[in-house]
TORSE-990788 format. One record per residue: residue number from 1; residue in one letter; x negated, y, z of N, C-alpha, C in turn. Coordinates in Angstrom, 3 decimals, padded with zeros to 6 digits. Last residue first. Layout:
N
<rec><i>NUM</i><aa>a</aa><n_east>X</n_east><n_north>Y</n_north><n_up>Z</n_up><ca_east>X</ca_east><ca_north>Y</ca_north><ca_up>Z</ca_up><c_east>X</c_east><c_north>Y</c_north><c_up>Z</c_up></rec>
...
END
This chain:
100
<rec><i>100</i><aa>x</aa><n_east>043.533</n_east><n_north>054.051</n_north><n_up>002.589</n_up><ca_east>042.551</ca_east><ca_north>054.502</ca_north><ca_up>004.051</ca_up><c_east>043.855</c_east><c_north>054.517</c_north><c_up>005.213</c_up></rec>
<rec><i>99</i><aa>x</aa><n_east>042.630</n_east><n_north>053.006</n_north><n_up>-000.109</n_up><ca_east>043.287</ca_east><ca_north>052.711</ca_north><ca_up>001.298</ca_up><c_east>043.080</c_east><c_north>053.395</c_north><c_up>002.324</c_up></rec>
<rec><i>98</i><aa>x</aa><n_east>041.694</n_east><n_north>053.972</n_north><n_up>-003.058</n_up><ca_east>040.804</ca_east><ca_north>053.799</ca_north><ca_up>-001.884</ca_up><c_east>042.510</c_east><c_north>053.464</c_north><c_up>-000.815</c_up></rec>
<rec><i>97</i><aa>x</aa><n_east>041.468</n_east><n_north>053.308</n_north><n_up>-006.075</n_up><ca_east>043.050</ca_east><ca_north>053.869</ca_north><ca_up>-005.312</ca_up><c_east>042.029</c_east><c_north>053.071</c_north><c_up>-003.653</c_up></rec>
<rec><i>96</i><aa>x</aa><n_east>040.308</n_east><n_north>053.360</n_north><n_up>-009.354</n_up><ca_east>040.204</ca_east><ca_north>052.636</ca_north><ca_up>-008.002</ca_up><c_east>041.460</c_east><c_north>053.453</c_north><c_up>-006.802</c_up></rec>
<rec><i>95</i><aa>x</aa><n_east>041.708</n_east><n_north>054.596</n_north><n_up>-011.163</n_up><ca_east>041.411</ca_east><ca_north>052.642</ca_north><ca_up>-011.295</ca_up><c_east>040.580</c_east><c_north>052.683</c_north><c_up>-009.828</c_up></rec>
<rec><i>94</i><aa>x</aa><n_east>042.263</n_east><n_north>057.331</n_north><n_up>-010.910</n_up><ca_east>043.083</ca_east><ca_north>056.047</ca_north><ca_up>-010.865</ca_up><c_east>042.743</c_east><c_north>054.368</c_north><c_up>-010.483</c_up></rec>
<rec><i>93</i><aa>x</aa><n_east>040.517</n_east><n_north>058.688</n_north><n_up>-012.310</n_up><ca_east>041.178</ca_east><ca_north>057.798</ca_north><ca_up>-013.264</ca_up><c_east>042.160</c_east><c_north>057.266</c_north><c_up>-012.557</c_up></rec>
<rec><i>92</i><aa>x</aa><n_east>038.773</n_east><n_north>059.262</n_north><n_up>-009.600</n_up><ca_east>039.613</ca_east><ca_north>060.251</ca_north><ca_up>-010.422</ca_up><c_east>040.620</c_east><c_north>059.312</c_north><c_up>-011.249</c_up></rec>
<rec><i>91</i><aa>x</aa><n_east>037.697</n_east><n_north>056.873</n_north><n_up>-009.585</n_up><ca_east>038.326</ca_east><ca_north>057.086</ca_north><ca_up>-008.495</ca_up><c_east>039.653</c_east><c_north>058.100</c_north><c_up>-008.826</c_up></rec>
<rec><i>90</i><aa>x</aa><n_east>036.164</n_east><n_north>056.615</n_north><n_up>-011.944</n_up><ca_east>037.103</ca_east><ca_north>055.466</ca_north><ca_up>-011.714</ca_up><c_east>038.206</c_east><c_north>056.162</c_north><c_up>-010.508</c_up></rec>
<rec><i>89</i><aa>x</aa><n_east>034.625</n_east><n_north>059.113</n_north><n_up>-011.511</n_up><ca_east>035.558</ca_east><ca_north>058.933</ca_north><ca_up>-012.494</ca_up><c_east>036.479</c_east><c_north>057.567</c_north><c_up>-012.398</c_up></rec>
<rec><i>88</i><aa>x</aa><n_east>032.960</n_east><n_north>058.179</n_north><n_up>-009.292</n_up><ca_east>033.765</ca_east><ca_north>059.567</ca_north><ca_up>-009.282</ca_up><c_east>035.084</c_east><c_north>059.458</c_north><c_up>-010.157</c_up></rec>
<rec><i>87</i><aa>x</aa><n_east>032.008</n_east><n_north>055.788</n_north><n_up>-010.478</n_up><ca_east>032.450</ca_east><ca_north>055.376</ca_north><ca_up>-009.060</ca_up><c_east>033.316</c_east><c_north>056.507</c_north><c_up>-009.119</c_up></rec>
<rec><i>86</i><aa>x</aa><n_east>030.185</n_east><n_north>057.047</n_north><n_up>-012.375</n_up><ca_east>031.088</ca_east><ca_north>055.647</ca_north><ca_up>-012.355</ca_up><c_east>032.032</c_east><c_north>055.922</c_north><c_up>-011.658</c_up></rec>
<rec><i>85</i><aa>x</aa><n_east>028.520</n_east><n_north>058.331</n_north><n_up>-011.086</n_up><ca_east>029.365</ca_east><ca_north>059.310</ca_north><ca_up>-011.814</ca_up><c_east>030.618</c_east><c_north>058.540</c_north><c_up>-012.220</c_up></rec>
<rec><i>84</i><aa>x</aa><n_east>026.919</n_east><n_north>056.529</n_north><n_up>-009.315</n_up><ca_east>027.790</ca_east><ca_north>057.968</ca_north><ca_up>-008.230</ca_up><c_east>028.950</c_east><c_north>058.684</c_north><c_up>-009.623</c_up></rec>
<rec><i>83</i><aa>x</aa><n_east>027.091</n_east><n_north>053.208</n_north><n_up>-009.956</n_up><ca_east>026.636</ca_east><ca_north>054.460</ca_north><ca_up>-009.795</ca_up><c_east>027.849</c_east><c_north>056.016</c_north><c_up>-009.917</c_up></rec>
<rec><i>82</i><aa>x</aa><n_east>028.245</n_east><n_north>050.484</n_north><n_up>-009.124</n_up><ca_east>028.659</ca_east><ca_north>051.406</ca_north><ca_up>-009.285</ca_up><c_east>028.163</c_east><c_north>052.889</c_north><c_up>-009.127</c_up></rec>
<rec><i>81</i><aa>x</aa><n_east>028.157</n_east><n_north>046.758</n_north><n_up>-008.665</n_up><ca_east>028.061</ca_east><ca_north>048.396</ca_north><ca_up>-008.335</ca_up><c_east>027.892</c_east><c_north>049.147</c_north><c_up>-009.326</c_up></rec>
<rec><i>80</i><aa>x</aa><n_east>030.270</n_east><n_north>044.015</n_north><n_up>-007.241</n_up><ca_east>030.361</ca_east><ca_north>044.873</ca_north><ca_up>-008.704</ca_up><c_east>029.528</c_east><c_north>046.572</c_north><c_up>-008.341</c_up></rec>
<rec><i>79</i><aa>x</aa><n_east>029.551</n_east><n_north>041.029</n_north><n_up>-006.334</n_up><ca_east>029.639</ca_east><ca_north>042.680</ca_north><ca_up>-006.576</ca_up><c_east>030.069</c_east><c_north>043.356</c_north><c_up>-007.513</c_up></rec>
<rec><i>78</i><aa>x</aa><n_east>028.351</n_east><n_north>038.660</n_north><n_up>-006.610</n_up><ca_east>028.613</ca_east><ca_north>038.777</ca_north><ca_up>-005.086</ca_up><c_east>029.411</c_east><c_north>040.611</c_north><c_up>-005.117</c_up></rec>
<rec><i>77</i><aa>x</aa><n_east>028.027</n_east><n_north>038.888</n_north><n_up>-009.795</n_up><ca_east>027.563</ca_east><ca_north>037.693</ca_north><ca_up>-008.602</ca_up><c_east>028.081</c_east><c_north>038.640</c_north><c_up>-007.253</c_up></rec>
<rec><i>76</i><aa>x</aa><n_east>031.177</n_east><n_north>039.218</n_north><n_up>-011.376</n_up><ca_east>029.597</ca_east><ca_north>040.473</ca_north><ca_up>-011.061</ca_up><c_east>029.373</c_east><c_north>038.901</c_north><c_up>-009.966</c_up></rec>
<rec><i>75</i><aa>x</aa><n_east>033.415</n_east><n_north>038.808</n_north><n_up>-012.794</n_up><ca_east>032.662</ca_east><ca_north>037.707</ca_north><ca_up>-013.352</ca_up><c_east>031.211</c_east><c_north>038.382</c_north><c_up>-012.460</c_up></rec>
<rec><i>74</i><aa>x</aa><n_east>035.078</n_east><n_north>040.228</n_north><n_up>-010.866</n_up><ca_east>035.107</ca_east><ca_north>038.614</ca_north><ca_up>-011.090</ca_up><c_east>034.136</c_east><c_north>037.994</c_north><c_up>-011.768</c_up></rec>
<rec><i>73</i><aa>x</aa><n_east>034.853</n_east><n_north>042.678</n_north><n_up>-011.670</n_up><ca_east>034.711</ca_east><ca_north>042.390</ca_north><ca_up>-010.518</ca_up><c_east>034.411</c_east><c_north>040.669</c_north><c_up>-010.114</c_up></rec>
<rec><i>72</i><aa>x</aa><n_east>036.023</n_east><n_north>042.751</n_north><n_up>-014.566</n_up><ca_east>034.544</ca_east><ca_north>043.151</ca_north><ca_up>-014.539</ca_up><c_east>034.031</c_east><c_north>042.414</c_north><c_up>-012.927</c_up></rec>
<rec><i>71</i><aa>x</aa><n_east>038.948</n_east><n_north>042.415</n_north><n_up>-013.578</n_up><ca_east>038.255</ca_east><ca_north>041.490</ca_north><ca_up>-014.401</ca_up><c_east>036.429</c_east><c_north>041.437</c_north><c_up>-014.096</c_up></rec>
<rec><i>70</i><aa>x</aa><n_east>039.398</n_east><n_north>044.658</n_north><n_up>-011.778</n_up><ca_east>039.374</ca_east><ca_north>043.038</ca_north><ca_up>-011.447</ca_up><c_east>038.695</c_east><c_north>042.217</c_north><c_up>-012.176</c_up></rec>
<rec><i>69</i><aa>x</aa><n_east>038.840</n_east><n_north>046.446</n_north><n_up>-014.195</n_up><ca_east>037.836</ca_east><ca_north>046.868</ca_north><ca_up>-013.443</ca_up><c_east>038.037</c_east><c_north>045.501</c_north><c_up>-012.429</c_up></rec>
<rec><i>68</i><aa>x</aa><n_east>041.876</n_east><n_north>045.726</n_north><n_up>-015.482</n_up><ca_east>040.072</ca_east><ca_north>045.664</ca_north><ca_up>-016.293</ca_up><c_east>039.306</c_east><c_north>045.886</c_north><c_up>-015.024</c_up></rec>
<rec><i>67</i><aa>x</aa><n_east>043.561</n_east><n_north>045.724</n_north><n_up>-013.504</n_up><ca_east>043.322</ca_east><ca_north>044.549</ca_north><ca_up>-013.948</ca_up><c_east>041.705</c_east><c_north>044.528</c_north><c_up>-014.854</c_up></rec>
<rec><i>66</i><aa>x</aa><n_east>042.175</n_east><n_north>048.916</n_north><n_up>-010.936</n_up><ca_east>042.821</ca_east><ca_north>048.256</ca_north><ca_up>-012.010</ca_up><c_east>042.783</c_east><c_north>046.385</c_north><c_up>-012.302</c_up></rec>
<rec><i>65</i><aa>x</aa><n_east>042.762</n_east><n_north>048.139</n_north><n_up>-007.441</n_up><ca_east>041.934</ca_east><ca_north>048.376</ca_north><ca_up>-008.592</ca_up><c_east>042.621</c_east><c_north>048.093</c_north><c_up>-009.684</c_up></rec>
<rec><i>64</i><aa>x</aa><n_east>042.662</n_east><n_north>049.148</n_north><n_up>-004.066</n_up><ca_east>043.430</ca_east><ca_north>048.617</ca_north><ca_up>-005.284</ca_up><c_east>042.558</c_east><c_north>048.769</c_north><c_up>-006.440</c_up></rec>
<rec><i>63</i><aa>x</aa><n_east>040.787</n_east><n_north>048.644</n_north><n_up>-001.096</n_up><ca_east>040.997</ca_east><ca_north>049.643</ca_north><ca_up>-002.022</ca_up><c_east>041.789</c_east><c_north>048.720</c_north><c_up>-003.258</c_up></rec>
<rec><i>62</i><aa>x</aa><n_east>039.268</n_east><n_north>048.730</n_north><n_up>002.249</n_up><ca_east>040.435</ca_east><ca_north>048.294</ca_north><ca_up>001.382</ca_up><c_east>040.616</c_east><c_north>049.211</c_north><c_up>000.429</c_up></rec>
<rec><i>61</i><aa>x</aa><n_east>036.129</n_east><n_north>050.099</n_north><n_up>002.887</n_up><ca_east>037.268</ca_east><ca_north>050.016</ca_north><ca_up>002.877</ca_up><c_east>038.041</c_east><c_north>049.152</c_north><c_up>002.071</c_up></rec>
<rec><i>60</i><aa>x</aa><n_east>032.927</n_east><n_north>049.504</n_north><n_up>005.124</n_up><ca_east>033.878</ca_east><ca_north>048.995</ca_north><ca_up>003.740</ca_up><c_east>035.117</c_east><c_north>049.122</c_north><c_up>003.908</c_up></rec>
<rec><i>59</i><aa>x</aa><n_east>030.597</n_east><n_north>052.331</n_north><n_up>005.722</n_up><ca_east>032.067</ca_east><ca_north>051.206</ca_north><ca_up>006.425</ca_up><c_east>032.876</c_east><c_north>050.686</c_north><c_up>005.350</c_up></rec>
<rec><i>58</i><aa>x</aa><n_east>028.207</n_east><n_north>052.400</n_north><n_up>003.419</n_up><ca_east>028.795</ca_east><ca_north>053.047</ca_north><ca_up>004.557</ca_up><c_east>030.054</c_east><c_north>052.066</c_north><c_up>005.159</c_up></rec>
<rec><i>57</i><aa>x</aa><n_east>024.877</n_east><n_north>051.275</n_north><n_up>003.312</n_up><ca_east>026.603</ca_east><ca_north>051.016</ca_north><ca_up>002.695</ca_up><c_east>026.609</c_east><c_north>051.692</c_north><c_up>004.154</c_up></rec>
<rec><i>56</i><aa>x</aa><n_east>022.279</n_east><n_north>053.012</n_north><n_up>001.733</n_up><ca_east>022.935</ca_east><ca_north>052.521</ca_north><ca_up>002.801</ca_up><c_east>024.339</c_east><c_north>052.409</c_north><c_up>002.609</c_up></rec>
<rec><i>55</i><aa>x</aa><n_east>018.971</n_east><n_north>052.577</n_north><n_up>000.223</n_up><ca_east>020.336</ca_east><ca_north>052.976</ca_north><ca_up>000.121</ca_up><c_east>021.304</c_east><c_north>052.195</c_north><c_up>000.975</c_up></rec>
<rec><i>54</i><aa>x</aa><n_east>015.748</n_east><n_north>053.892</n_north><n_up>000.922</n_up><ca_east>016.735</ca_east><ca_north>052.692</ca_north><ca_up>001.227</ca_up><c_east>018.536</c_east><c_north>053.007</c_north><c_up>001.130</c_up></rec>
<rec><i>53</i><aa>x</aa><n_east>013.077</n_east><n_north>054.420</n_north><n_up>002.024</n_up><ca_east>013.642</ca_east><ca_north>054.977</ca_north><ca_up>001.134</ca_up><c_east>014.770</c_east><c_north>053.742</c_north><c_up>000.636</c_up></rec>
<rec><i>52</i><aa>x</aa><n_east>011.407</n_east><n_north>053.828</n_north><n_up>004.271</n_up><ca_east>010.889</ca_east><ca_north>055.187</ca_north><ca_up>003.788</ca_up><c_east>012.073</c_east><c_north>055.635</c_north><c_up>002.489</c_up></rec>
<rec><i>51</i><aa>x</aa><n_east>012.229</n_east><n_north>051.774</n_north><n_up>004.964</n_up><ca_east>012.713</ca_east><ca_north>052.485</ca_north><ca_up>006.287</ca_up><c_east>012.249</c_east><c_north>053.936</c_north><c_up>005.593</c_up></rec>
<rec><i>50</i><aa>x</aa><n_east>012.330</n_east><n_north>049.526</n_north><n_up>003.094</n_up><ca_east>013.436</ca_east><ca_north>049.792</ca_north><ca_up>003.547</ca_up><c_east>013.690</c_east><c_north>051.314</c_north><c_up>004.354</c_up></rec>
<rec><i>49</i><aa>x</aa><n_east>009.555</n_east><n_north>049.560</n_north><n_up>002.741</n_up><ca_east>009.924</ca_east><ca_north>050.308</ca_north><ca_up>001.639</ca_up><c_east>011.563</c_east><c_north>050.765</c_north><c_up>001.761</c_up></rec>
<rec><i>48</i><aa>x</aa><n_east>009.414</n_east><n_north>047.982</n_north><n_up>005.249</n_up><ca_east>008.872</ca_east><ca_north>049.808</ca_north><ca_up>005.147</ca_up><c_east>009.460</c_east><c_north>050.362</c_north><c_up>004.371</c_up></rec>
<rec><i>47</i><aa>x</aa><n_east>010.611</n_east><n_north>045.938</n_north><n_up>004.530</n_up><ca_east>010.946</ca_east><ca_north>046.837</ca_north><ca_up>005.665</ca_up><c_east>010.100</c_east><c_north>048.212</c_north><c_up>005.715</c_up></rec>
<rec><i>46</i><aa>x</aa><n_east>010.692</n_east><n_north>045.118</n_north><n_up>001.244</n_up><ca_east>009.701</ca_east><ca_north>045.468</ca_north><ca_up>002.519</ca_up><c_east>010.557</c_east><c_north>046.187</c_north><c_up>003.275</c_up></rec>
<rec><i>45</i><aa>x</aa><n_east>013.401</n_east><n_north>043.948</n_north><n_up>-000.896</n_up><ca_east>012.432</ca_east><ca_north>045.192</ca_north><ca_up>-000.713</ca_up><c_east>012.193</c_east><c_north>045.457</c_north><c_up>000.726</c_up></rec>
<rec><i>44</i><aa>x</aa><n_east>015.115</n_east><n_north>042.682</n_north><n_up>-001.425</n_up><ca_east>014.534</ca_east><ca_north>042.566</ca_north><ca_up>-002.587</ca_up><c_east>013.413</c_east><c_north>043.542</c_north><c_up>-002.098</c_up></rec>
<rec><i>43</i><aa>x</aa><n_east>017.101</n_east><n_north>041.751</n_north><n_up>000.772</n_up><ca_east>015.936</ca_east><ca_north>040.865</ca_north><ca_up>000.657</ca_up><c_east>014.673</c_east><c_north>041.563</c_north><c_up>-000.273</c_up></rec>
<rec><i>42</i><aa>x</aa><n_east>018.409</n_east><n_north>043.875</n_north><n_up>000.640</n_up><ca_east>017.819</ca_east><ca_north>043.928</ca_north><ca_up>001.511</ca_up><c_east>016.129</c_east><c_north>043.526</c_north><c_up>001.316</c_up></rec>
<rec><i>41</i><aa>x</aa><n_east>020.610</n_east><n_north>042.720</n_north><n_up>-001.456</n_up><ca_east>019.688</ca_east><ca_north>043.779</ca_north><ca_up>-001.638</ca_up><c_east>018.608</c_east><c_north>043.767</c_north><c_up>-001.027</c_up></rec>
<rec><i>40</i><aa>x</aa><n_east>021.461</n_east><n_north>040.369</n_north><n_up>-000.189</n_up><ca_east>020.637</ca_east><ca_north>040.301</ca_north><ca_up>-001.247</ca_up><c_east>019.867</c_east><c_north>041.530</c_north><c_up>-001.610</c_up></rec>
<rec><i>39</i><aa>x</aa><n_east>022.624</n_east><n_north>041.777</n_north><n_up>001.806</n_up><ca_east>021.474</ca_east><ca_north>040.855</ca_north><ca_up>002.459</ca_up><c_east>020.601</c_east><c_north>040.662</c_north><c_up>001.085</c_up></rec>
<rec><i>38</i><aa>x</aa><n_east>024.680</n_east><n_north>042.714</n_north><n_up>000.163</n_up><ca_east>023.715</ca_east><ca_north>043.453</ca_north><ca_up>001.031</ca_up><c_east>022.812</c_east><c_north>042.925</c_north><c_up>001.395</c_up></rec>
<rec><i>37</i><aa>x</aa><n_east>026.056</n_east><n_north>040.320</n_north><n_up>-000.959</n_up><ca_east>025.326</ca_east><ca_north>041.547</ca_north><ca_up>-002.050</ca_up><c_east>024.284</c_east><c_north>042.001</c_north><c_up>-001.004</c_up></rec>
<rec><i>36</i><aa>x</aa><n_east>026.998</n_east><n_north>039.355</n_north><n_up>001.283</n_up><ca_east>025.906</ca_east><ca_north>038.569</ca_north><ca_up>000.433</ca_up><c_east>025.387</c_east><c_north>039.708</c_north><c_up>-000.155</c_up></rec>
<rec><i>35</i><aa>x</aa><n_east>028.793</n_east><n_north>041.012</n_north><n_up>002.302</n_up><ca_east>027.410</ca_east><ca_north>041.104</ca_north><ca_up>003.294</ca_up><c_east>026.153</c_east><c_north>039.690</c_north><c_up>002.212</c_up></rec>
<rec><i>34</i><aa>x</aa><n_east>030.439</n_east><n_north>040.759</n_north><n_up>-000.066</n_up><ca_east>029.911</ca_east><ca_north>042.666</ca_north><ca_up>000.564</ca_up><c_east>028.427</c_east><c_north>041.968</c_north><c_up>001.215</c_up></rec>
<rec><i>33</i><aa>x</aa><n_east>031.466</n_east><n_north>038.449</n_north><n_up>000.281</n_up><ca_east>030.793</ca_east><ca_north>038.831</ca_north><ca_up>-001.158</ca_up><c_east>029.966</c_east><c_north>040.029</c_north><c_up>-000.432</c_up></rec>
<rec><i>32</i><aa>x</aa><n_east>033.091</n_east><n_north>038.775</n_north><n_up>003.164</n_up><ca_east>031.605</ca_east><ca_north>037.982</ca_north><ca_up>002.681</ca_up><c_east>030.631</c_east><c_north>038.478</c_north><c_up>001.895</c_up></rec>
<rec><i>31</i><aa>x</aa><n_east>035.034</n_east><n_north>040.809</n_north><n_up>002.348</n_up><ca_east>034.114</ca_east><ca_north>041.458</ca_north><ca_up>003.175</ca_up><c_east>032.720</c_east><c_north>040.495</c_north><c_up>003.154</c_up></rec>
<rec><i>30</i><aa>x</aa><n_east>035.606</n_east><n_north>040.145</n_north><n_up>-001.142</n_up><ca_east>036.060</ca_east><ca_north>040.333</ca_north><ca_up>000.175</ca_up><c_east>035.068</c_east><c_north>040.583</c_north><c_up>000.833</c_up></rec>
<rec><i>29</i><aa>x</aa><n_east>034.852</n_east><n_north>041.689</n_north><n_up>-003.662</n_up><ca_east>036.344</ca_east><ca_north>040.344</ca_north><ca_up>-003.517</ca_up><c_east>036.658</c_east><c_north>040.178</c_north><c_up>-002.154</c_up></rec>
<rec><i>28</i><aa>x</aa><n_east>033.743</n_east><n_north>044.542</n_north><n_up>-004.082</n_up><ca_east>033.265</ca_east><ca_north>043.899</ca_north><ca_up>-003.530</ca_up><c_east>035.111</c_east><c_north>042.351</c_north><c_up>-003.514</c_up></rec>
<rec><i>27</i><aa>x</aa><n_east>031.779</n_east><n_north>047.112</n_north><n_up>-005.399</n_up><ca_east>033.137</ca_east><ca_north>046.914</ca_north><ca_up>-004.975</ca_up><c_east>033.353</c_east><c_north>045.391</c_north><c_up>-004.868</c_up></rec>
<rec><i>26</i><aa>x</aa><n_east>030.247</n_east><n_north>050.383</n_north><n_up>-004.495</n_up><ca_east>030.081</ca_east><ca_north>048.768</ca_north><ca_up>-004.833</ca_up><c_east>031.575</c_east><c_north>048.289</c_north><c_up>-004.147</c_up></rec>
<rec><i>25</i><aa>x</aa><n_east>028.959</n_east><n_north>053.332</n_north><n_up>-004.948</n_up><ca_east>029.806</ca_east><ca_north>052.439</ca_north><ca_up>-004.568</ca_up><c_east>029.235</c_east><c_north>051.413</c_north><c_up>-005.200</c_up></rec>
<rec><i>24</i><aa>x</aa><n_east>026.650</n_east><n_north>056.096</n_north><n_up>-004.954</n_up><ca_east>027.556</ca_east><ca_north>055.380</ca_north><ca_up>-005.627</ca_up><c_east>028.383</c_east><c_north>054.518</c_north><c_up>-004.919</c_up></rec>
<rec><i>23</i><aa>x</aa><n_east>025.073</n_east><n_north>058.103</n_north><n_up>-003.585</n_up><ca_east>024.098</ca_east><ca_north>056.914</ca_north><ca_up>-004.541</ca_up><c_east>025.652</c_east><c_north>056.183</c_north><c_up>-004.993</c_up></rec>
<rec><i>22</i><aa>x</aa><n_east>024.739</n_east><n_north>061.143</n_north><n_up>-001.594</n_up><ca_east>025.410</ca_east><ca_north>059.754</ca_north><ca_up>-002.436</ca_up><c_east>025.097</c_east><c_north>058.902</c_north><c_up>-003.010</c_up></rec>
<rec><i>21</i><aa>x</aa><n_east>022.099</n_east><n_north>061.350</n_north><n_up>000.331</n_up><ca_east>022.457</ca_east><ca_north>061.835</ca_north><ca_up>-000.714</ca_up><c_east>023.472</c_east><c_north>060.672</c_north><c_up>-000.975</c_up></rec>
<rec><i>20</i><aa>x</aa><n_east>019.778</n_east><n_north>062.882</n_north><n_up>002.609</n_up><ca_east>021.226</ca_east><ca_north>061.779</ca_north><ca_up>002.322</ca_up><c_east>022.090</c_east><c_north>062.399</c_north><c_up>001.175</c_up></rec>
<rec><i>19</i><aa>x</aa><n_east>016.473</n_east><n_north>062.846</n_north><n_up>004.084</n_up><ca_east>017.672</ca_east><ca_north>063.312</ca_north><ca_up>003.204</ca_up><c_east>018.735</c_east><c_north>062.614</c_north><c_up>002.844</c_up></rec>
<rec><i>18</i><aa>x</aa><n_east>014.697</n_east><n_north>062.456</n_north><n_up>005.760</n_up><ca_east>016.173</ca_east><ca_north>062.754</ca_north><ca_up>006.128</ca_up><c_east>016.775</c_east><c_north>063.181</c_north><c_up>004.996</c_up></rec>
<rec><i>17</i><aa>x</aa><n_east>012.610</n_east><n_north>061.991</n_north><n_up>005.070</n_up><ca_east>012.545</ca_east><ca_north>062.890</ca_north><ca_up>004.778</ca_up><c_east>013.716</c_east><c_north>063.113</c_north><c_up>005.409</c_up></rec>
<rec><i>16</i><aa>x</aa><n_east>012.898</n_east><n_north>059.069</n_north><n_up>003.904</n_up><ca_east>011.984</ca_east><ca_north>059.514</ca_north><ca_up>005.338</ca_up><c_east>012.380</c_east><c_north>060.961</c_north><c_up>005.597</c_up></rec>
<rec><i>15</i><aa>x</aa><n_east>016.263</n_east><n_north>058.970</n_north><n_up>003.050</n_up><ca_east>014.577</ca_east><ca_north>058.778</ca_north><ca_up>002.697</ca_up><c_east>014.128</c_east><c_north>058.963</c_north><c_up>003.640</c_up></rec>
<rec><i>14</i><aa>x</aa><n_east>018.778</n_east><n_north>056.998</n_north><n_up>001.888</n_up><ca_east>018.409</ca_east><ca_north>058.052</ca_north><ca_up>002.785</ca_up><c_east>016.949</c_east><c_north>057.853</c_north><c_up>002.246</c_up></rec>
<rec><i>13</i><aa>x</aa><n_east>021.560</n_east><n_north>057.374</n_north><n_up>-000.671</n_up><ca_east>020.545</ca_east><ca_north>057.250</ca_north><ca_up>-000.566</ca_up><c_east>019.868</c_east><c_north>057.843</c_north><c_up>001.290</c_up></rec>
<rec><i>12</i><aa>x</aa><n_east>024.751</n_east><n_north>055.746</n_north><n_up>000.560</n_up><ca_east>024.061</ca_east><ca_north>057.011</ca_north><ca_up>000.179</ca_up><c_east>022.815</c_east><c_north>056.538</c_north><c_up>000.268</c_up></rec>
<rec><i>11</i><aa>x</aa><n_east>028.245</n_east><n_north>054.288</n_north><n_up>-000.791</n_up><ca_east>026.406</ca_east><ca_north>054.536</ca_north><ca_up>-000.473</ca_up><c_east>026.127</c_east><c_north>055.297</c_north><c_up>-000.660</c_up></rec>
<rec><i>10</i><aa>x</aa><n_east>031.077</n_east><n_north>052.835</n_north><n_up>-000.224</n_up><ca_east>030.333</ca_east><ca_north>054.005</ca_north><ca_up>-000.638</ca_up><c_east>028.907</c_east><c_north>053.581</c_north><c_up>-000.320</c_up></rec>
<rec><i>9</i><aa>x</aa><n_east>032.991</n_east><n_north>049.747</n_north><n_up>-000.881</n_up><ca_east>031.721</ca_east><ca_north>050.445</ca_north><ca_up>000.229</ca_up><c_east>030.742</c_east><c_north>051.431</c_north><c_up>-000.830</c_up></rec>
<rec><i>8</i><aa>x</aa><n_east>035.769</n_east><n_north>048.163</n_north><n_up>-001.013</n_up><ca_east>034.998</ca_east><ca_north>048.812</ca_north><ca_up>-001.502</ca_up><c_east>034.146</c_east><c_north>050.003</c_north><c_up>-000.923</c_up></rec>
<rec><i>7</i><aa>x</aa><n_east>037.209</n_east><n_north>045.048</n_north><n_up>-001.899</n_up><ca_east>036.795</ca_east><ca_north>045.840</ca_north><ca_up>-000.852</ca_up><c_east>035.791</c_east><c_north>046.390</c_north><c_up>-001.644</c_up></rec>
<rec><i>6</i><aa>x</aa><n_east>040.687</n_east><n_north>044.883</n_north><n_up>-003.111</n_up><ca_east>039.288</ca_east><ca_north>044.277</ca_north><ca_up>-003.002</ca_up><c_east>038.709</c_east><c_north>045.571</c_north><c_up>-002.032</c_up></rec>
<rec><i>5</i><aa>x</aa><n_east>043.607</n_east><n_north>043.893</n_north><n_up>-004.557</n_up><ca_east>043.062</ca_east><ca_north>044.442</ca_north><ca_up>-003.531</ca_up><c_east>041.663</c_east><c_north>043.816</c_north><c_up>-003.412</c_up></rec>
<rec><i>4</i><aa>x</aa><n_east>044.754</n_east><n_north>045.023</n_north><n_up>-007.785</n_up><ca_east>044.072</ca_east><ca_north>043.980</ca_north><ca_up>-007.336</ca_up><c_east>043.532</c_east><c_north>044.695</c_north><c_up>-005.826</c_up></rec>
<rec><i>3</i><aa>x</aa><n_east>047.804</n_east><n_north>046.138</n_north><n_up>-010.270</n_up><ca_east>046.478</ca_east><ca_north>046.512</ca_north><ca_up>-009.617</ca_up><c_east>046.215</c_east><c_north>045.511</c_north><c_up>-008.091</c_up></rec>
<rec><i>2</i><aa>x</aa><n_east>049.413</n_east><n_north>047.071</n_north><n_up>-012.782</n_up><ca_east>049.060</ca_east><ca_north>045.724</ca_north><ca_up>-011.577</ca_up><c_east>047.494</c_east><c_north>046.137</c_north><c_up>-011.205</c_up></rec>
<rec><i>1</i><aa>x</aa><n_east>051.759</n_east><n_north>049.510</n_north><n_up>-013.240</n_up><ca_east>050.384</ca_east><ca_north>049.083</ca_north><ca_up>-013.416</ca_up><c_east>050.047</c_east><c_north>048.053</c_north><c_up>-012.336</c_up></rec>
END
């Protein structure tokens, strides 16, 4: 199976409340694409609305991927994300293969 190296950063929800919860992945062509997506997120929402309820990338790892899930990765603007049941089952499947 041909599989593609790209970068790929977990997330968790936090809230005021301290709570931390998973929220999914995002998978990313290289560590740039990662800090465009993020800054783009960032941009889309108030520093309050940031500090009361705000999903957080955790440390971006190296990870392999299938050729379909490269493909999908190539045409996403700066990303590809990935909600928490996505992200479980790609990981399970195979099609993503984390580095660590």
């Amino acid at each position: 199976m041909e599989t593609f190296e790209v970068i790929y950063v977990s997330w968790y929800l936090h809230d005021r409340w301290n709570g931390n919860e998973e929220s999914g992945s995002s998978l990313h062509l290289n560590l740039d694409e990662f800090e465009k997506f993020h800054q783009r997120y960032l941009s889309k929402y108030s520093k309050n609305d940031r500090e009361n309820n705000s999903h957080i990338p955790r440390k971006p790892l190296n990870a392999k991927v299938t050729y379909d899930l490269y493909q999908r990765l190539l045409t996403a603007e700066f990303g590809l994300n990935l909600n928490e049941e996505e992200d479980k089952l790609l990981i399970e499947e195979k099609k993503i293969i984390l580095l660590l």
